[in-house]
N, C-alpha and C positions, 0 to 999 in steps of 0.2 A: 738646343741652340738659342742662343741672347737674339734678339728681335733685333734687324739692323735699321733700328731707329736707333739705339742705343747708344749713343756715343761714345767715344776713349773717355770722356772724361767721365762720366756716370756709372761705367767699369770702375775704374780705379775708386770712386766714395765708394761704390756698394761693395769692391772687396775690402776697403778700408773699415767700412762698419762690420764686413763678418770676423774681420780680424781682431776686434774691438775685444777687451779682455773681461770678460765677465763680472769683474770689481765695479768696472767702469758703468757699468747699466745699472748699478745700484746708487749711483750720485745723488737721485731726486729724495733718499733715506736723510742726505744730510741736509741741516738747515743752518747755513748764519746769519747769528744775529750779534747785534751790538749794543749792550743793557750797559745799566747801574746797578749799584747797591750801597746802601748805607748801613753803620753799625757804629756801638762805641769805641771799637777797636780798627785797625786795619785789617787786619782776618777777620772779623763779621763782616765788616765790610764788604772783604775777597766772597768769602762765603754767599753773602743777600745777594750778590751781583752773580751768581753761578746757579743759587736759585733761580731768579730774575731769569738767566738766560732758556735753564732747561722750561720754566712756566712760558717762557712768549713763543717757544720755537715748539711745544709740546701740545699747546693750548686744545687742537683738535684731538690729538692724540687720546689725550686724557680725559678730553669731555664725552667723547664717545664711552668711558666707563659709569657715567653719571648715574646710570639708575642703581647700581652694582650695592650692596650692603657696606655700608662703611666708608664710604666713599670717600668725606673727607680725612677719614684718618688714614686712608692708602694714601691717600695723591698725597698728602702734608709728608709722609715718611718716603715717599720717592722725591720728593723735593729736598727733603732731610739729606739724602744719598745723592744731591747735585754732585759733590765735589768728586765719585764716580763715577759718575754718568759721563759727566762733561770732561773731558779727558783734555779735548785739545781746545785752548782757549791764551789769549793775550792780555796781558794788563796794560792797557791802554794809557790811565791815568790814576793817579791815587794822590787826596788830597784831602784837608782837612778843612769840615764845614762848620756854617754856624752852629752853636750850641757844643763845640766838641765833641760832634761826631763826627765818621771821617767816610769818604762818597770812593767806592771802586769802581772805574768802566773799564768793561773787557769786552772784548770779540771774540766770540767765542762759536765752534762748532758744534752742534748738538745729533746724533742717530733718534730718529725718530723710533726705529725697530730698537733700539735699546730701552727706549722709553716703556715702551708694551711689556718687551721680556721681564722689565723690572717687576711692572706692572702685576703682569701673572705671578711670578713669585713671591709676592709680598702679600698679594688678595691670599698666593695658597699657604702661607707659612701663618697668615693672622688668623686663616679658618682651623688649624689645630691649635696654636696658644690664645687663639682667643684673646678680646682686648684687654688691657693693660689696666691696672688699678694703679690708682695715683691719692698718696695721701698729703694734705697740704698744712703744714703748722707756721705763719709768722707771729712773731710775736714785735709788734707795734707799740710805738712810745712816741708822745707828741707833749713838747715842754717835760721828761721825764716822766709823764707818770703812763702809764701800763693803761692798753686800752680795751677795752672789752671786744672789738672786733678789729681785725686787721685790714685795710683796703687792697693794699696789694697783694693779700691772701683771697680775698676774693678774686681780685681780678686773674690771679693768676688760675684759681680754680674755674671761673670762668671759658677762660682761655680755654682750657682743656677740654672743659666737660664738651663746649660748643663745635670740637674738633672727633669726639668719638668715646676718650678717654673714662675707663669707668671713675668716678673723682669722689674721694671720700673729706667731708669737708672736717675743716681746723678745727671747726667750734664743738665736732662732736670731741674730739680727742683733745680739747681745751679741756670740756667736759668731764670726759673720764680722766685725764689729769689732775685737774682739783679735787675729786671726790679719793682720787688713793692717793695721793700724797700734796702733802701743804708745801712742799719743794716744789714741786712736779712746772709751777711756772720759773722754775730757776732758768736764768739765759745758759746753753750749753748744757741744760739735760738733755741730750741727745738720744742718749739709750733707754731715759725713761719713755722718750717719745715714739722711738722706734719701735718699740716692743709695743705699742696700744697699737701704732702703725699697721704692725705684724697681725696682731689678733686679728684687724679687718681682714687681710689677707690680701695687700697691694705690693705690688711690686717694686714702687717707686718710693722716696718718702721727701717730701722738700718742704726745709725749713729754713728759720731765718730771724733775722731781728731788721728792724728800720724805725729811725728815729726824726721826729720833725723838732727842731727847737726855733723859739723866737728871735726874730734880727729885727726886730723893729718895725715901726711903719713908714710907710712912702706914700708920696703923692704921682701914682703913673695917669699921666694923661685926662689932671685935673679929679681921679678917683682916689679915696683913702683906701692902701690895703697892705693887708696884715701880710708882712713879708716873715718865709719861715726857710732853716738852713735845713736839708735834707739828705741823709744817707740810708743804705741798704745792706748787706750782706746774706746772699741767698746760697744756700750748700742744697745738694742733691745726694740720697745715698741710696743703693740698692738695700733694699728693706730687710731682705732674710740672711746677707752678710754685714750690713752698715759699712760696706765698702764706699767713700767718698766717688761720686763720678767725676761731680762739677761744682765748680765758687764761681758767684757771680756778684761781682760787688760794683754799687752806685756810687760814684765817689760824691761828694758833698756840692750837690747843687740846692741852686733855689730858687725858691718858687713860692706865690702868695697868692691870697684869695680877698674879694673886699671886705672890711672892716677896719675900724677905728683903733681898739683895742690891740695892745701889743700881743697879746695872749690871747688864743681863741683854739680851742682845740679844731674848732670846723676850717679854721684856716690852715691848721697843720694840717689835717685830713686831705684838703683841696691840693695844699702843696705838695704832699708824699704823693696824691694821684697823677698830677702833673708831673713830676718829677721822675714817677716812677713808671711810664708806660714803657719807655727804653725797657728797661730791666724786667719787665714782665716778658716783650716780646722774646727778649735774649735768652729767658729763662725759658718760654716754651721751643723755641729752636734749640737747645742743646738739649732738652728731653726727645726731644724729636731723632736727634741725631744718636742721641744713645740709645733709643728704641729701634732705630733703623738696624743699630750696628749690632744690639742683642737679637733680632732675629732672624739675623740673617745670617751670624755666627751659630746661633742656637745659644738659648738663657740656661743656665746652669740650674739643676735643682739637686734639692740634698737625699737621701735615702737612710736615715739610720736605722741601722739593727741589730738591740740588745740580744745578751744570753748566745753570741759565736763563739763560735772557736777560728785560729787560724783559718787553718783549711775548711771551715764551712764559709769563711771570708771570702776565700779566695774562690771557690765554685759559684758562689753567687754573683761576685765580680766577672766570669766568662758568660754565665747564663745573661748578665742583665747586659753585654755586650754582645748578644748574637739574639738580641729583640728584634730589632729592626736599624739596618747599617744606614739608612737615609735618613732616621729619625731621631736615634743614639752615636752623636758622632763621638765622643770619648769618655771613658770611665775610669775615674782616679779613686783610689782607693787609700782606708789610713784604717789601723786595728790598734785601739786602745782598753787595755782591762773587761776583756767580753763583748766590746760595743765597736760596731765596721760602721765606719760612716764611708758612703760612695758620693763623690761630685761627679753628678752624669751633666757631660754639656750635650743637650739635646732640643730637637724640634718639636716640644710639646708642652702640654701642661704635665703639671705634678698627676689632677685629678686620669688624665689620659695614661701615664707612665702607672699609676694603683690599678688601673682596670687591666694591664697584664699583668700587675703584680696578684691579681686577686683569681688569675687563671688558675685551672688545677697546677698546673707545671711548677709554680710559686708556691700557690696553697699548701703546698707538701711540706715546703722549707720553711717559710715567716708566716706572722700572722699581724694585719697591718692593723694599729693600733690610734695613728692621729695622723691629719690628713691637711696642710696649711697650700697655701698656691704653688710652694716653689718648695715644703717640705716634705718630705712623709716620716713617718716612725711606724718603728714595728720589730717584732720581736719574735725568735726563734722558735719553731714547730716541734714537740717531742727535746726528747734527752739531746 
């Protein structure tokens, strides 16, 4: 019996709240907010502003993983993955700012509980592939001539390392490019590049050319300086196919540094750095976004092996799809002249997918021969 202090109307909330639908008790999960973003485009734009939202409405969320290993390269790749996170959101305004970039404000709703779940998934798929190698080639020109270091190869290698990214730098594979071939600085040796890339064993490979030329000198604000026109072109390609991901090109802005001299190479230097912080940042958000999106598809790696036949083809293809179903999500297969090459898209390393290949179960059939991040080779057991 209800206490007859209780009134009719304290009845009716308190059956109004048992009747209350179990979705509804979860409301304090959402948070809105109402951000910006800026970008050279109107999609970075959309994009920064979706980051922006999931970072202001996440902020506790995520800083409670702070001491966790890796930390900035998780939270950076669940920011990467805003544009699924933040599902329901409004484009408020979109408009074009100074310098020719362009500013999106959205309202946007954010799940806190989705933030986490991401969270855990991402900590648990980077603890089997392990971080990511990143190899960086620009090749820089100021007044045409060819420069011994590139600025926005640092900065972009930079960017990276500072974020978690294993980062193999330009100038060692500057290096081993000069010494095997007197081409090897040709603009558009891609493949020669790739392939030293590859030897490191990185996953990523981003190269590029950026050029500073001389416009003159000005007088800004009573100071002499050396005014310089500046452009960019930055490519990204997965290193063990040279499959293209991403172009990001600066279109000819400009920018200068003080000095008298119409020609100054430190002026071009200063101006490509000005010039060029946009397209650094641009360039580590869309590695970002393709890192997101390789692991959490799972990253392809190759498997070949010499000296098959057909059908030892095809039995190796069922064996190496009933490894493990949460880790191996598909295996394509192709048989040319004795030699099965398998494309497994899977949730691991190469070096993790050799350690069951090196089991007895395997050992019987191949014998693994060369072992790269994302390759392996190896060759048929017996007649």
């Amino acid at each position: 019996m209800l206490s007859a202090r209780w009134s009719a109307r304290q009845i009716v909330v308190l059956a109004a709240l048992l009747a209350m639908p179990v979705s509804g008790l979860a409301y304090q999960d959402i948070e809105e907010v109402t951000v910006e973003g800026e970008g050279i485009s109107k999609e970075s734009a959309r994009r920064d502003a979706l980051r922006n939202a999931l970072e202001t409405a996440g902020r506790i969320t995520i800083s409670s993983h702070s001491q966790v290993d890796n930390f900035e390269l998780i939270r950076d790749t669940i920011y990467s993955k805003a544009e699924g996170i933040v599902t329901d959101y409004k484009i408020l305004d979109q408009r074009e700012a100074a310098g020719g970039t362009f500013i999106c404000r959205i309202r946007a709703k954010v799940s806190k509980s989705a933030i986490a779940d991401t969270w855990g998934a991402v900590q648990n798929v980077l603890d089997q592939v392990g971080r990511p190698g990143i190899a960086v080639y620009i090749q820089e020109r100021v007044d045409g001539r060819i420069q011994d270091s590139s600025i926005l190869e640092s900065r972009i290698e930079k960017r990276l390392l500072d974020k978690g990214f294993v980062v193999y730098s330009g100038s060692q594979i500057r290096a081993i490019a000069e010494r095997e071939s007197a081409d090897a600085q040709a603009e558009g040796d891609v493949v020669k590049m790739q392939g030293i890339a590859k030897d490191f064993g990185t996953q990523i490979f981003i190269t590029g050319t950026a050029q500073a030329n001389a416009a003159g000198v000005r007088d800004l604000y009573g100071q002499l300086t050396a005014m310089y026109n500046c452009d960019a072109d930055i490519r990204m390609y997965y290193t063990d196919t040279g499959e293209l991901i991403a172009s990001e090109a600066l279109p000819n802005t400009r920018g200068g540094a003080r000095g008298a001299r119409e020609h100054s190479p430190q002026a071009g230097k200063k101006a490509l750095a000005n010039a060029g912080e946009e397209i650094v940042e641009e360039c580590y958000r869309t590695v970002m976004r393709r890192w997101a999106t390789r692991i959490s598809a799972g990253g392809e790696l190759l498997l070949e092996v010499s000296g098959m036949s057909m059908l030892d083809a095809l039995k190796l293809k069922r064996k190496l799809q009933a490894i493990d179903a949460d880790r191996i999500l598909n295996v394509t297969q192709s048989f040319t002249k004795g030699t099965a090459k398998y494309r497994i898209k899977a949730k691991m390393t190469a070096e993790a997918l050799a350690e069951h290949l090196l089991a007895q179960d395997f050992a019987n059939d191949i014998e693994l021969v060369d072992l790269k991040t994302n390759r392996i080779q190896a060759k048929k057991v017996g007649p």
